[in-house]
C-alpha positions in Angstrom: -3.4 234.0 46.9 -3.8 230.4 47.1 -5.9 228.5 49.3 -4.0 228.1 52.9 -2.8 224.3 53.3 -1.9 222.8 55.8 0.0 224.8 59.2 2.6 222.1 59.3 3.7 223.1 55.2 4.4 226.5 56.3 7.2 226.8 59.4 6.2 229.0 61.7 8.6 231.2 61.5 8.0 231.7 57.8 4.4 232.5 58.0 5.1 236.2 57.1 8.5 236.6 55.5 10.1 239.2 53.9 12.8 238.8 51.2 15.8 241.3 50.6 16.3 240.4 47.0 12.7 238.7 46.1 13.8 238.3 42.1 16.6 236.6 42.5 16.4 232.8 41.0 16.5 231.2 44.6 14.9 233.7 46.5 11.8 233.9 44.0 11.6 230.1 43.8 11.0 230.2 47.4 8.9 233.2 48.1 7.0 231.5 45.2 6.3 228.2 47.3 6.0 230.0 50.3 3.4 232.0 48.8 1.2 228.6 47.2 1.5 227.4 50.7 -0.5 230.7 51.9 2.0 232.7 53.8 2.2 236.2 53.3 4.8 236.9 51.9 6.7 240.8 51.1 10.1 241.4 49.8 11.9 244.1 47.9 14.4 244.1 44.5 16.2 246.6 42.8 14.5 246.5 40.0 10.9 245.8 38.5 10.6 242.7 36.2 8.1 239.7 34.9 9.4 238.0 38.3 8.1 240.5 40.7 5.0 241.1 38.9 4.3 236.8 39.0 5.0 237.0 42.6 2.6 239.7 43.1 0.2 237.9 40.9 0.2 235.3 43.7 -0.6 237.6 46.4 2.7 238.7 47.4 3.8 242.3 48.4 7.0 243.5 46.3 8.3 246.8 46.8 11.2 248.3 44.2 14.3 249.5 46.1 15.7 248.9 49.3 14.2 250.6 52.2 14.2 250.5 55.7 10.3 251.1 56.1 9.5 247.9 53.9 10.1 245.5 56.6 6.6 246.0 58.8 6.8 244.9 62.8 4.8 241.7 61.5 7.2 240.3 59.3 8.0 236.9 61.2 11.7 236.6 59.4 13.7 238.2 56.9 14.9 235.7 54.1 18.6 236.8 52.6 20.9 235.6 50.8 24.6 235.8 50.4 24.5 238.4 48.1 22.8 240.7 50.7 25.4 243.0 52.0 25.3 243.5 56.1 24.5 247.2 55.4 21.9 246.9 53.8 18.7 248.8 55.1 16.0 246.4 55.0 18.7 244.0 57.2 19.8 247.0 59.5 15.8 247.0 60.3 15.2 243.6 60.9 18.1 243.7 63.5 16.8 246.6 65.3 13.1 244.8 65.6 14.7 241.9 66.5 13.3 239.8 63.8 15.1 236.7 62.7 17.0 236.2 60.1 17.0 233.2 57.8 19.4 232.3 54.9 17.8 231.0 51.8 19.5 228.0 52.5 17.6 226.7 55.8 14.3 228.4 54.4 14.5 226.2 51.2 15.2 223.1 53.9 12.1 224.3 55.8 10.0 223.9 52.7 11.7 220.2 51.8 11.1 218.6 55.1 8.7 216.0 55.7 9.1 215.1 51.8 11.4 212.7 50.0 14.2 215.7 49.0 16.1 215.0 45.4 19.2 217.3 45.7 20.5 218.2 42.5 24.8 219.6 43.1 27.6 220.2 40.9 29.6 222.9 39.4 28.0 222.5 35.7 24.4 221.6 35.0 22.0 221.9 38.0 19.9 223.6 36.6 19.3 221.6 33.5 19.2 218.3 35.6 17.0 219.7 38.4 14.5 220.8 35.8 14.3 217.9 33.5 13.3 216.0 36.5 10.9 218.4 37.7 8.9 218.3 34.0 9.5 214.2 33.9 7.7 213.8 37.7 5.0 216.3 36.6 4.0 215.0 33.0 3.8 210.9 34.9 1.4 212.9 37.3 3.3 212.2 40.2 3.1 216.4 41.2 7.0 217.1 42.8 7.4 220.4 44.3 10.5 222.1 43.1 12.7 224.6 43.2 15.1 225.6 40.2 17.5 228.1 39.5 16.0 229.2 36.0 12.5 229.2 34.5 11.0 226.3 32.9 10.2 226.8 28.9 6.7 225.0 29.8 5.2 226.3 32.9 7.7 229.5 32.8 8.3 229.2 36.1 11.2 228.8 38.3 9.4 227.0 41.6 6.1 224.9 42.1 4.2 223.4 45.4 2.7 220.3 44.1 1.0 217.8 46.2 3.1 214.4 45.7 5.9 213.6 48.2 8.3 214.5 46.0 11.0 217.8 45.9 13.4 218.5 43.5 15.7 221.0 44.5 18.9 222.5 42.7 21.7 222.8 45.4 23.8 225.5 45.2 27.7 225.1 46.2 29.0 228.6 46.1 29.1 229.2 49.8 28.6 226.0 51.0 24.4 226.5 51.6 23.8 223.1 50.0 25.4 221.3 53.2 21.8 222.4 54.8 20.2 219.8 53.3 18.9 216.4 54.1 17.9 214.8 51.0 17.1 211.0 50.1 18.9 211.2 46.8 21.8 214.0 46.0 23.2 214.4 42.4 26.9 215.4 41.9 27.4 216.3 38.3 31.0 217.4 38.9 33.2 218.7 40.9 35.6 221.5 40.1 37.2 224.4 41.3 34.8 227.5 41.0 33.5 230.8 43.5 37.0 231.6 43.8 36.0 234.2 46.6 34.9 231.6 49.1 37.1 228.6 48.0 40.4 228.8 47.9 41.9 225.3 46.9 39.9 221.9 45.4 40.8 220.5 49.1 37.9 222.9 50.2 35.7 222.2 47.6 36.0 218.3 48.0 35.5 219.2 51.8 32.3 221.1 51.2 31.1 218.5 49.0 31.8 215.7 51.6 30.0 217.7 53.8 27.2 217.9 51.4 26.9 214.1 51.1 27.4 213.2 54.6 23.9 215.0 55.1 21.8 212.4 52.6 19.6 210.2 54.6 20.7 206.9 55.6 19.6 204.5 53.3 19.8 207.2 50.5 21.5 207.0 47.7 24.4 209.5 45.8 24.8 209.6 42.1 27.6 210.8 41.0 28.9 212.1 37.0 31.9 210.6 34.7 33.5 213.8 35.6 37.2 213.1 37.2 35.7 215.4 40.2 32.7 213.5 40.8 34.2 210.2 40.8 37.0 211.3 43.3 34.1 212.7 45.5 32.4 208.9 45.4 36.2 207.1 46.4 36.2 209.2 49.5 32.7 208.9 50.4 33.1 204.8 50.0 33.2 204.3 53.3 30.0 204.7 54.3 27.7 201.9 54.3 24.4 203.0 55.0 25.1 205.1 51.3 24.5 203.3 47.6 26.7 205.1 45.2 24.9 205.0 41.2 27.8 206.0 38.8 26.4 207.4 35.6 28.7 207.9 31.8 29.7 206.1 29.2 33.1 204.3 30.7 32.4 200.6 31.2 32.1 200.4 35.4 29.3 203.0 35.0 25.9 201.9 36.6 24.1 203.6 34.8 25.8 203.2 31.4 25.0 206.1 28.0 25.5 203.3 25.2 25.2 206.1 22.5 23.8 209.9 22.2 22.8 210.6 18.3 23.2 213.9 17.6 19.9 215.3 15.5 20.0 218.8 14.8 18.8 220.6 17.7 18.0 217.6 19.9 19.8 214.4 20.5 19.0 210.6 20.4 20.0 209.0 24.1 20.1 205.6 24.8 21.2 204.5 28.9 21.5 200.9 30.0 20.1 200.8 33.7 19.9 197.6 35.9 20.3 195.4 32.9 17.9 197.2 30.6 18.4 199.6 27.6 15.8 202.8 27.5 16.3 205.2 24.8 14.7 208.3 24.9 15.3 211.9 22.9 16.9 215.0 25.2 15.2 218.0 23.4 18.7 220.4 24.0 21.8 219.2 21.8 25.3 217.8 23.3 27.1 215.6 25.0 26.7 217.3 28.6 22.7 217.7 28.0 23.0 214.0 27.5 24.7 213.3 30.6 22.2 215.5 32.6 19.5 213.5 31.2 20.8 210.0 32.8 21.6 211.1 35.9 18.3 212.3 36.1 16.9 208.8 35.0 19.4 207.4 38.0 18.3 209.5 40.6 14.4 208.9 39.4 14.8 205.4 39.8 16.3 205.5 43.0 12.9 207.2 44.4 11.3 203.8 42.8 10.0 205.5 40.0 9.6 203.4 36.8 12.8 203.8 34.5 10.7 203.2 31.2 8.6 205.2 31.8 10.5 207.9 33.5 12.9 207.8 30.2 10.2 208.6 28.5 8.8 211.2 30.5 12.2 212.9 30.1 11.4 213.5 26.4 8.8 216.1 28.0 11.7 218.3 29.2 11.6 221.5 26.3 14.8 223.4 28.1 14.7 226.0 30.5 15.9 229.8 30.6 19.4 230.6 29.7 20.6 227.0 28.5 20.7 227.1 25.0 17.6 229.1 24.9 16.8 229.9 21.2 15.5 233.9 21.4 14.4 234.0 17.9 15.4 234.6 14.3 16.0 237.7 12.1 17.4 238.6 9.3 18.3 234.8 8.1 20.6 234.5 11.9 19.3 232.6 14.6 20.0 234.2 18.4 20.1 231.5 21.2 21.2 232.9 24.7 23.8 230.3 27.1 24.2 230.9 30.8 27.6 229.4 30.4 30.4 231.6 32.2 32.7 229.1 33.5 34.9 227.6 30.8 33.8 224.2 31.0 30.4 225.0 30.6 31.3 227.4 27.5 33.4 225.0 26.3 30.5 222.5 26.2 27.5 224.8 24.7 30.2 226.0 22.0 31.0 222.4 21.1 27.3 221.4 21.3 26.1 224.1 19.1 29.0 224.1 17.1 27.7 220.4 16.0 24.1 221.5 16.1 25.3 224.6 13.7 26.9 222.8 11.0 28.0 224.4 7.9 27.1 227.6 9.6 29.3 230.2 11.3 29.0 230.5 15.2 29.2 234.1 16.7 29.6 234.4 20.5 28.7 237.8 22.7 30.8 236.9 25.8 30.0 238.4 29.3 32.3 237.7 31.7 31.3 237.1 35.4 33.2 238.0 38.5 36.3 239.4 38.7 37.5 236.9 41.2 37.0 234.0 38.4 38.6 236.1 35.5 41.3 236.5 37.4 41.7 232.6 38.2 40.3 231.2 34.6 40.7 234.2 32.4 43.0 232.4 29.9 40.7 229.4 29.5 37.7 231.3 29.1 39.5 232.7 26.2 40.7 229.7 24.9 37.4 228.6 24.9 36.0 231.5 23.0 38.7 230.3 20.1 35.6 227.6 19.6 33.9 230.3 17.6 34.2 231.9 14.1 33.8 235.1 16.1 33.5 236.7 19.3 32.5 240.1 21.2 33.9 240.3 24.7 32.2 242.5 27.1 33.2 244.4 30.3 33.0 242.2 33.4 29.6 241.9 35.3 30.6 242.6 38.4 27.4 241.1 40.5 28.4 240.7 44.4 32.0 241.6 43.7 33.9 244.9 44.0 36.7 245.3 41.1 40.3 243.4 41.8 43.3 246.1 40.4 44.1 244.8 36.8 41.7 242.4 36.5 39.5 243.4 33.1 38.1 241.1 30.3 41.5 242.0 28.0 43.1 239.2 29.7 40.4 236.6 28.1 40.8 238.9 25.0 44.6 238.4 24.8 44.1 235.1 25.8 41.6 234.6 22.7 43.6 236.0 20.2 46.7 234.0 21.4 44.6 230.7 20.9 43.5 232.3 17.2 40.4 233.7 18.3 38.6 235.9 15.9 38.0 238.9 18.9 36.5 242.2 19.8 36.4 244.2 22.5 33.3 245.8 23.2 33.2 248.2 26.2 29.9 249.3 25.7 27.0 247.4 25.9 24.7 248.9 24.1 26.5 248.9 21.1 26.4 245.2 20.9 23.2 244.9 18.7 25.2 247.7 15.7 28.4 245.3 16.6 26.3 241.9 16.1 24.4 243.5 13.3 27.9 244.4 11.3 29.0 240.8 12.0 25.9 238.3 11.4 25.4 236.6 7.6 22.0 235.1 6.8 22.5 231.6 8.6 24.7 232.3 11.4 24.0 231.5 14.9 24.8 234.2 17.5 25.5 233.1 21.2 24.9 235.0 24.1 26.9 233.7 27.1 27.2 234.7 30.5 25.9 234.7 33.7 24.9 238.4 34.3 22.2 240.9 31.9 24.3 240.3 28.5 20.6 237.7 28.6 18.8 241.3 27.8 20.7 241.4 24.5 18.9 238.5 22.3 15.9 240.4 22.0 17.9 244.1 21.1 20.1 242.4 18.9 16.8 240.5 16.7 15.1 243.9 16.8 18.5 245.1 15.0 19.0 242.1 12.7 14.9 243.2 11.5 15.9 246.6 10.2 
C-alpha cells in the first residue's frame, strides 16, 4: 500500500470503505485514489478481472461475489453506486450495522475538495476529454489527480493521486451525480437527450445540467461545445456574472476557434486560435469530434492559467484511452479496433471518423446495443447509423441495470438498418460472432466493435479467429 499522506486527503469517513461494485470504471477510479491516499480499502464484484487484481496490487481487499459477510463491523462507509440494487446483501448489511452509506458521487467530491476541480460533462466525449487532459497536465509535470471513466493507453489506468493542485474528473450525468460537484472549471461537450430511465424530456436534462453549472465556483469558468445543446445550456446560464462562459468550434463567435483539423490517417492535424493566437498541435485519434475534445481541453487548461503553447503541445502526448477507437490488433490482413459508442451520435461519429481513416477499405461494425430503455427511444437512429457501414452484425441487447421492456429487442435497429440500406445480420448468439466476423472480413477490412456493454471481449476472440 502506499505510503499514508496526509489525514486531511482522506475524509474520515472514508478511511476504511467498502465498495459494492469495486470494478466498475467510477467506483475503481475511486477505490484506486482512496487506496494511494492509504485508506484501507475492501469491496466486492461479480466477477474477477485485471481491475480487481490492480486494486489488490495496491493493498486493497477484493472479494468475488456479493455477500453479506464481506462488509466487516470496521468498515467506516459503504461506497455504491446507482447500479447497486437496494437488495442487495452487502447493502442490507451495512444497514443493519448502521454504517453509512455514500454514493460515488459525494465520495468522488470528498476526494476533489481542497484542490482546483476541472469537471469534465456532456452526453458524448468525457471520457476522451477528461483523459487528454489528464496525460497533457502530467507529461508538463504539473502531477493532476484524476479520475476517468476508462483506462489510459499510457499509464493503463483509470484514476491517479498526484501531488499538484490539480483534479480532472469526468462528470457523469445519468442520474444527475455530477450536480455534487464544485469545480473551478466545468466542461459541457453537449447536451442531448440520453438515460431515458431517469430523464424523461430535454426540459429535465437542461434542468440537471443548470444545476450542474450553478455549482462551479464563483469566479470559475464554463466551457461549453458547438453542439446546439451546449450552446442553449450557455444562453440560460448568461445571467450569471460571477461565471466566464469560453465557447469552443469552428463557427465564427467561438472563443476558442478550430481554424482547420487535417485528417492524416489514423491521427489528425488541429489547429485552435485562442486569445488571439493560433496553436496547432496533432490529436493522435482520428475525426472531427476527437478534434473538438481536444480544444476544449486546451480552453479549460488555460482557464487554470496553464500555458496554451505549451499545453497544445502537451496534448500531442494523449495516445487514446480504452474503448474509443481502440485498435485491438491485426489478423489475417483485417484490422479490429473496438468503440464504446452506443448512442447514435457517438456511432454516428466513430463510423464517419473511421470511415475517413479507412479509405478504400470496407468497414464492418459488430453492434451491441445498450439498454432497453434507449433502444426503445433511439432504436431507428441507431440503425440508421449502422447504414454507415459496408456491413453490420447486431447483437442481443445488453441489458446492464435494466430489466427487459415487452417488445423491445435489437430487430427494431435491424429493421431500422435494412430500411436505411444497411447491409445487416442478426446475431443472437454471442459467441458465434468471431465464425460470423471470420465469414465476413477480406484482407484490409476494418472490423468495429461498438457498444457499451462486454461485446469489448470480442476483439481479441475474433483476431484469434481471423489467425487460423
Amino acid at each position: 500500500m502506499a505510503p499514508a499522506l496526509p489525514a486531511a486527503m482522506i475524509p474520515a469517513a472514508m478511511e476504511r470503505p467498502h465498495f459494492i461494485g469495486i470494478g466498475g470504471a467510477g467506483m475503481s477510479g475511486i477505490a484506486r485514489i482512496l487506496a494511494q491516499r492509504g485508506a484501507e480499502v475492501a469491496g466486492s464484484d461479480a466477477r474477477e478481472s485485471e481491475t480487481a487484481a490492480s486494486l489488490r496490487a495496491l493493498g486493497a481487499t477484493v472479494h468475488i461475489g456479493h455477500a453479506a459477510e464481506n462488509v466487516a463491523g470496521t468498515t467506516s462507509c459503504v461506497v455504491v453506486s446507482s447500479a447497486i440494487r437496494a437488495d442487495n446483501p452487502e447493502l442490507a448489511r451495512a444497514t443493519e450495522l448502521g454504517i453509512p452509506v455514500v454514493h460515488r458521487s459525494d465520495a468522488l467530491a470528498a476526494l476533489m475538495s481542497g484542490l482546483r476541480a476541472i469537471a469534465v460533462a456532456g452526453t458524448h466525449g468525457k471520457t476522451t476529454t477528461t483523459s487528454m487532459l489528464a496525460v497533457a497536465l502530467t507529461s508538463l509535470g504539473l502531477a493532476p489527480s484524476y479520475a476517468i471513466g476508462g483506462d489510459l493507453a499510457g499509464p493503463g489506468t483509470n484514476a491517479l493521486h498526484g501531488d499538484g493542485e490539480i483534479f480532472v474528473a469526468e462528470a457523469d450525468e445519468s442520474d444527475r451525480s455530477f450536480q455534487k460537484y464544485d469545480p473551478e472549471v466545468a466542461i459541457v461537450l453537449n447536451v442531448e437527450l440520453d438515460h431515458h430511465a431517469n430523464y424523461a424530456s430535454m426540459d429535465e436534462i437542461y434542468e440537471s445540467f443548470e444545476a450542474f453549472v450553478a455549482k462551479i465556483r464563483p469566479g470559475g469558468t464554463l466551457v461549453v461545445g458547438e453542439h446546439a445543446g451546449a450552446r442553449e445550456l450557455a444562453r440560460r446560464v448568461s445571467g450569471r456574472d460571477d461565471l466566464t462562459v469560453v465557447r469552443v468550434g469552428e463557427s465564427a463567435d467561438s472563443d476558442a476557434r478550430i481554424l482547420a483539423i487535417t485528417p492524416k490517417g489514423m491521427t489528425s492535424e488541429v489547429t485552435v486560435a485562442l486569445d488571439g493566437t493560433e496553436h496547432t498541435f496533432t490529436v493522435s485519434v482520428p475525426g472531427r469530434h476527437y478534434a473538438h475534445n481536444a480544444a476544449a481541453a486546451l480552453a479549460a487548461g488555460a482557464r487554470v492559467g496553464i500555458d496554451p503553447a505549451a499545453l497544445a503541445q502537451a496534448l500531442t502526448a494523449y495516445t487514446g484511452v480504452g474503448r474509443r477507437l481502440q485498435l485491438k490488433g491485426e489478423a489475417a490482413g483485417v484490422q479490429v479496433i473496438d468503440s464504446y459508442a452506443h448512442h447514435p451520435t457517438e456511432m454516428t461519429a466513430d463510423l464517419e471518423a473511421m470511415r475517413g481513416a479507412a479509405g478504400d477499405s470496407r468497414l464492418l461494425v459488430v453492434f451491441q446495443p445498450h439498454l432497453f430503455s434507449r433502444t426503445q427511444e433511439l432504436g431507428k437512429e441507431m440503425g440508421q447509423a449502422l447504414a454507415l457501414a459496408d456491413a453490420s452484425a447486431v447483437l442481443e441487447i445488453y441489458p446492464a441495470r435494466e430489466d427487459p421492456i415487452p417488445g423491445v429487442t435489437s430487430a427494431m435497429i435491424i429493421d431500422a438498418a435494412r430500411a436505411a440500406g444497411a447491409d445487416v445480420t442478426a446475431v443472437p448468439d454471442k459467441d458465434t460472432v468471431p465464425d460470423v466476423v471470420a465469414g465476413m472480413a477480406k484482407p484490409g477490412d476494418l472490423v468495429l466493435t461498438m457498444g457499451a456493454g462486454d461485446v469489448t471481449d470480442l476483439g481479441p476472440r475474433i483476431l484469434a479467429r481471423l489467425s487460423n
